[in-house]
Every structure is written in C-alpha cells, then in structure tokens.
C-alpha positions in Angstrom: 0.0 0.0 0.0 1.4 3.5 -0.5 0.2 6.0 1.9 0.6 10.0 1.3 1.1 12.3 4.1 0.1 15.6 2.9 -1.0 19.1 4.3 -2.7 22.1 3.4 -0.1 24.2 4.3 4.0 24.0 6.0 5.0 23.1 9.7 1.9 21.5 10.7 3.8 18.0 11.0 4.0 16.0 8.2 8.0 15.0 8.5 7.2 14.4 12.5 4.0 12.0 11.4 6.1 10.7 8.3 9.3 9.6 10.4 7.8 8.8 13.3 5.7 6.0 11.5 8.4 4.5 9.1 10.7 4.4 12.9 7.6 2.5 14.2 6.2 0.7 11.0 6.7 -3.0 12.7 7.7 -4.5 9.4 10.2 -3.2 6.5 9.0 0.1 4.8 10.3 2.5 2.4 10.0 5.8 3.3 9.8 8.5 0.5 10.6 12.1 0.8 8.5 13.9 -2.4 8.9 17.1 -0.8 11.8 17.6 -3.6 12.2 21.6 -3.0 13.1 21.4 0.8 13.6 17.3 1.8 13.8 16.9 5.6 13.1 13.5 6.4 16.4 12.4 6.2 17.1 14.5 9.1 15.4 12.4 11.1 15.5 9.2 9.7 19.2 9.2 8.8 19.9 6.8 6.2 23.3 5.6 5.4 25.1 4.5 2.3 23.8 6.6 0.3 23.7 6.6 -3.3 23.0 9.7 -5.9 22.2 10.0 -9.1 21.2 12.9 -11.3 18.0 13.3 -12.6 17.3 15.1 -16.6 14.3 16.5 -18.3 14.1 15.5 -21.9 14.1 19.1 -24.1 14.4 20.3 -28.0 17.6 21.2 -29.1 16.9 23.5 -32.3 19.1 23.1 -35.6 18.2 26.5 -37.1 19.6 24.9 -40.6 17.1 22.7 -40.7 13.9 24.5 -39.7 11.7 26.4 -42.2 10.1 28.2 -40.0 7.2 26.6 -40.3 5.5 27.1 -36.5 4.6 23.5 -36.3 6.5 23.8 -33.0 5.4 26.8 -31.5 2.1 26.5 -32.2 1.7 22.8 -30.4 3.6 24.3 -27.1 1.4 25.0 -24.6 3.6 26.6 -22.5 5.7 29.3 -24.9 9.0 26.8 -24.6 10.0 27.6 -28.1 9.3 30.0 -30.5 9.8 31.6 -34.4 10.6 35.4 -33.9 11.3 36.3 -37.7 14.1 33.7 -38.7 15.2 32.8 -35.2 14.3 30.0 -33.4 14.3 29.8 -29.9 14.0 27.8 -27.3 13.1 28.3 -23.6 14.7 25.0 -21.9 13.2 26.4 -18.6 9.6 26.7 -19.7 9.9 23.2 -21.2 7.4 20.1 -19.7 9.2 17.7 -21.3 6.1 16.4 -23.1 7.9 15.9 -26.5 5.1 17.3 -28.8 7.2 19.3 -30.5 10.0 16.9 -31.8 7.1 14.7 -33.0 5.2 17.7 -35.1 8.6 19.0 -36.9 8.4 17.7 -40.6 12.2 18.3 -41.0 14.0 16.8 -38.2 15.2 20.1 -36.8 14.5 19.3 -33.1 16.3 16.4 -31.8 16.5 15.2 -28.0 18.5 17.2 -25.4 18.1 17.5 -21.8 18.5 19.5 -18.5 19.2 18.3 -14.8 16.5 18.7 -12.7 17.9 17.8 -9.8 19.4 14.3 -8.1 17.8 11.1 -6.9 19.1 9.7 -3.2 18.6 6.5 -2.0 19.9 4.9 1.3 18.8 2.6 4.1 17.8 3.6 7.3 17.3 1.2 9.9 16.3 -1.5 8.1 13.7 0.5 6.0 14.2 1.8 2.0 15.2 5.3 2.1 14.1 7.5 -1.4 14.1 11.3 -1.7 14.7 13.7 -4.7 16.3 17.3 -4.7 15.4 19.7 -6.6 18.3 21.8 -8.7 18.8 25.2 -7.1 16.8 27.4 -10.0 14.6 24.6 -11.4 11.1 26.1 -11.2 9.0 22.4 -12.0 9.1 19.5 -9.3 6.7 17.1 -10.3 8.9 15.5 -13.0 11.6 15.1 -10.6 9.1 13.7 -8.2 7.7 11.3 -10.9 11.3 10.1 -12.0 11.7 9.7 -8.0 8.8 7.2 -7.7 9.6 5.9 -11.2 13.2 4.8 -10.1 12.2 2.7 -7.0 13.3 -0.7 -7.5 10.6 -3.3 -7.4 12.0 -4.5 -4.2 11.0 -1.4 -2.4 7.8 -1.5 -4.2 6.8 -4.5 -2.5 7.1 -2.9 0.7 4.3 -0.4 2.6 5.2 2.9 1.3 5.1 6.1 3.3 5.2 9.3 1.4 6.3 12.5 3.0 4.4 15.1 0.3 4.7 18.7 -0.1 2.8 20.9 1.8 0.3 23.0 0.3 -2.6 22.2 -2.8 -0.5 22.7 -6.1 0.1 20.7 -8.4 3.8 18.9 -6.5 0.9 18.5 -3.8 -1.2 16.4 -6.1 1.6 14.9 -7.5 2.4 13.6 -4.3 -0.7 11.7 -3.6 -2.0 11.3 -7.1 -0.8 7.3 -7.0 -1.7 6.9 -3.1 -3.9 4.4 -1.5 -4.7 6.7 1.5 -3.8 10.5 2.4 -2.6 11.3 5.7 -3.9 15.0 6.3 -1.5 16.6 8.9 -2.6 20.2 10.2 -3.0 21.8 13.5 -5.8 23.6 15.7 -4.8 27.1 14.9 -6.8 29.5 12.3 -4.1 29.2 9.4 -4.0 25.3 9.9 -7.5 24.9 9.4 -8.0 27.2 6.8 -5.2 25.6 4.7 -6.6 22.1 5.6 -10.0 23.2 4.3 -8.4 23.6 1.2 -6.3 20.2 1.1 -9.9 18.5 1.8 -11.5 20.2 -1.3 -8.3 19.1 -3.6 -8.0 15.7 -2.6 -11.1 14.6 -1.6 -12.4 14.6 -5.7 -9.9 12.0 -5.5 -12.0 9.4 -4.1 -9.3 8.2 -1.8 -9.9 6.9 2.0 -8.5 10.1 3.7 -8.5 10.6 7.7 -7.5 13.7 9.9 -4.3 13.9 12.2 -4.1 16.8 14.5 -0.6 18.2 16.0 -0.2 20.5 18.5 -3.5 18.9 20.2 -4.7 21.6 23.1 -4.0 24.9 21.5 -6.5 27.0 19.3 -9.6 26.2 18.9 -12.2 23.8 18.1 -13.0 24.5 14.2 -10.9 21.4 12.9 -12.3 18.9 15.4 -15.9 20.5 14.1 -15.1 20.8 10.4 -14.1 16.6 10.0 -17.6 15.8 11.9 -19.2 18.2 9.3 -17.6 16.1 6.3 -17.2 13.2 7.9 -13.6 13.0 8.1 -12.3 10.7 10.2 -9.5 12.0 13.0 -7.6 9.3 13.1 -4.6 10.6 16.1 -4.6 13.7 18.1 -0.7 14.9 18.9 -0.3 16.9 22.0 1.7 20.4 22.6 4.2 19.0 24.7 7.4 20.3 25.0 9.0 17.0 25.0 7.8 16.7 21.4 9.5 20.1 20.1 12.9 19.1 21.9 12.7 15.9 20.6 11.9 17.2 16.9 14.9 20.2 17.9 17.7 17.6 18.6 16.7 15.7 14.9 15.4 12.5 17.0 12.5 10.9 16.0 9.5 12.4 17.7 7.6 8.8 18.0 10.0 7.1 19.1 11.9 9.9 21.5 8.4 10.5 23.5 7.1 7.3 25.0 3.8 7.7 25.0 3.6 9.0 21.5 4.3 5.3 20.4 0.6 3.9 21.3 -0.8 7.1 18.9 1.2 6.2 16.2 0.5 2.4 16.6 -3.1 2.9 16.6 -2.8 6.0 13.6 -0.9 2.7 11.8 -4.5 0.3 12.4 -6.6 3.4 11.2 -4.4 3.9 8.1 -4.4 0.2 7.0 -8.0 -0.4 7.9 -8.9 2.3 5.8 -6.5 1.5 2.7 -7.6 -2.2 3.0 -11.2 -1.8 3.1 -11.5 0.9 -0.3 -9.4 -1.9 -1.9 -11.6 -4.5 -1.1 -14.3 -2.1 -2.7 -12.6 -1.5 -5.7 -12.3 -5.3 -6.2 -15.6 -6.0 -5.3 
C-alpha cells in the first residue's frame, strides 16, 4: 500500500508524522521524501550509504539549418517553450514540460532530443527500512517531473514494501503529485486558524480524489475547536490527536524521532498505523468488489 502524508499548508507536521511512523512501521518500509524543493526526512530518519544519481528533463535542441520556419513547433507548445521570432528559433529549456510534442510535429528533423538536470535522486537505508528522496536543482522552477522520476526509479523491491510518502505541503500541483498514486492520504494540520484554513483547502483538492483520507491533529490543546468541528461536518475521520508537549519540540529540535523519543507518543502512532491500513484495505476490497 502507499500511503501520502500531505497538508494544506507548511510546519503542521507532516515529517514528524512521516518519520515517526516508518521508525515505528513494525515490518520493513520504504520511506519517500516527495517534498523535492526542501527534503527533511532524512534528518530524522538518517539513512546511510547513500547513493545519488542525477536526474534530466528531456528538451528540444533547435538546428536552425534545418527549420523552415514553419511554427509547427510553436504552435503545439502549450507553455511558450520555443518560439519563431522572424528567422530565429528559440528555445526556452526552462519553460519546457518535457512532453515531446514538438519533436514529433517537426516535418524536417530540426529538433532532436537534449536535456537539462533537474535535480538528483538519493537512495539509502535507514534502519532497516528503504530510504528515497529527490532534490530539486537550485533554480529549477517544476518539481513534479523530478518527483515522478523519483517514484519511477524505485526498484521493485521497495515496491513491495508499505510505502510512506512525506508530500509537499500545500494544494499545487507537487501537492497532487504527491498523492495522485496513493492508496490513503494522511492530512497533517494543527488547531490554529491558518491550519484549518489551509486544511479546508487540502480537503477540497483531494477529496475529488475518491481516496480513503483521515485527519491527524498536531499540537493537540492549542487554538480552537474548528478542525475537530469541520471533519464531523464532512465526515472526516480524526484518526490521532498529537499533544503540545514540549517534550515533542525538543525531541523534533535535537533531529530525534519524535515517536520514538516521546514514549507515550508510540501507542498514537500504533493505533494512527490500524486506522491507516483499515482504511486502505477496506476501499481496496471495494474496488475489487
């Protein structure tokens, strides 16, 4: 099963939640950190032997001899990557999406195949567990294809495994990205007026989804009551509540693993574990029915 722990908005949690229940899993997991413009889990998680590999983006690479100037090429790109200005060509390998349309329209060959990095692929091991994280390039204004190539790369070992997804915050499209393949969305946020406005909004993007999606609440005790009220509205189930405790932020401050650091933090995430597999397991069985 993969399961995507998302959020409407940064810092309500989602790397505390994320670590915490790859630490306490029970069984091997691999533990994926989508969140490709500013990964995090590894601070936590610490994987070793590490392994990196960069990742490209497939672009046109104009041969001005060749082209007539025919507009086959600008006219198909959707997003301006290349262009006829008079007699020059040009390309814009930063507003390219990779999609290939115009090296297939070109009736003279005058686009071939180049690329540009996007960024680099990590892989480790951490205690056990299958460790997976992009980076985005410093500059590079797209991650989802980076976070596609990262899932894409996973060797089918690891894909046999439960896999935990630390997504990127927010409702964009690297947030839909994220949990476009999952099996169940974690929805991290807190009791605070920001949190729940920004969790209102992950609810409305995901939810057209049709995915089995359930609540988690950190920083239990402070705010107010409008999350708590909002998931009985819509019938969103809150499947753990994490307290404000001090212990908790000095745990997450010295990089441990918040779960595991605060005793009594190990029944929540045990039982958040049930309600996350009961949940996956019974829409499958409803799919296959």
């Amino acid at each position: 099963m993969i399961y995507a722990i998302a959020s409407g908005k940064g810092g309500t949690g989602k790397t505390t939640v994320t670590a915490s229940l790859a630490a306490l899993w029970g069984e091997p997991v691999t533990a994926v950190d989508l969140d490709v413009e500013e990964p995090n889990l590894h601070l936590f998680l610490h994987p070793t032997g590490l392994k990196s590999e960069p990742a490209y983006m497939e672009i046109p690479v104009a041969d001005e001899d060749k082209c007539t100037r025919c507009r086959a090429c600008s006219e198909i790109c959707q997003f301006k990557a290349i262009s006829v200005m008079g007699d020059i060509l040009l390309t814009f390998p930063e507003m390219c999406h990779g999609c290939g349309g115009c090296l297939e329209v070109c009736p003279e060959g005058a686009l071939t195949p180049g690329k540009r990095e996007l960024g680099e692929i990590i892989s480790g091991k951490a205690d056990g567990n299958d460790f997976l994280m992009g980076r985005l390039r410093v500059g590079e204004a797209m991650s989802p294809p980076l976070m596609r190539q990262v899932m894409a790369r996973m060797p089918e070992a690891m894909r046999k495994r439960d896999i935990l997804i630390d997504a990127p915050p927010g409702v964009s499209c690297p947030a839909v990205e994220a949990v476009s393949n999952a099996d169940c969305i974690v929805l991290v946020t807190e009791p605070t007026p920001f949190g729940f406005h920004d969790f209102k909004l992950a609810w409305e993007a995901f939810s057209p989804m049709n995915k089995p999606m359930g609540a988690v609440i950190n920083r239990a005790g402070v705010g107010n009551d409008q999350v708590q009220d909002f998931c009985a509205e819509k019938s969103i189930p809150i499947w753990a509540e994490i307290p404000f405790d001090r212990a908790v932020a000095e745990a997450y401050s010295r990089g441990e693993v918040p779960g595991v650091a605060v005793v009594p933090l190990k029944d929540t995430f045990a039982r958040l574990k049930r309600n996350m597999i009961e949940a996956a397991t019974a829409a499958k069985e409803v799919r296959h029915a």
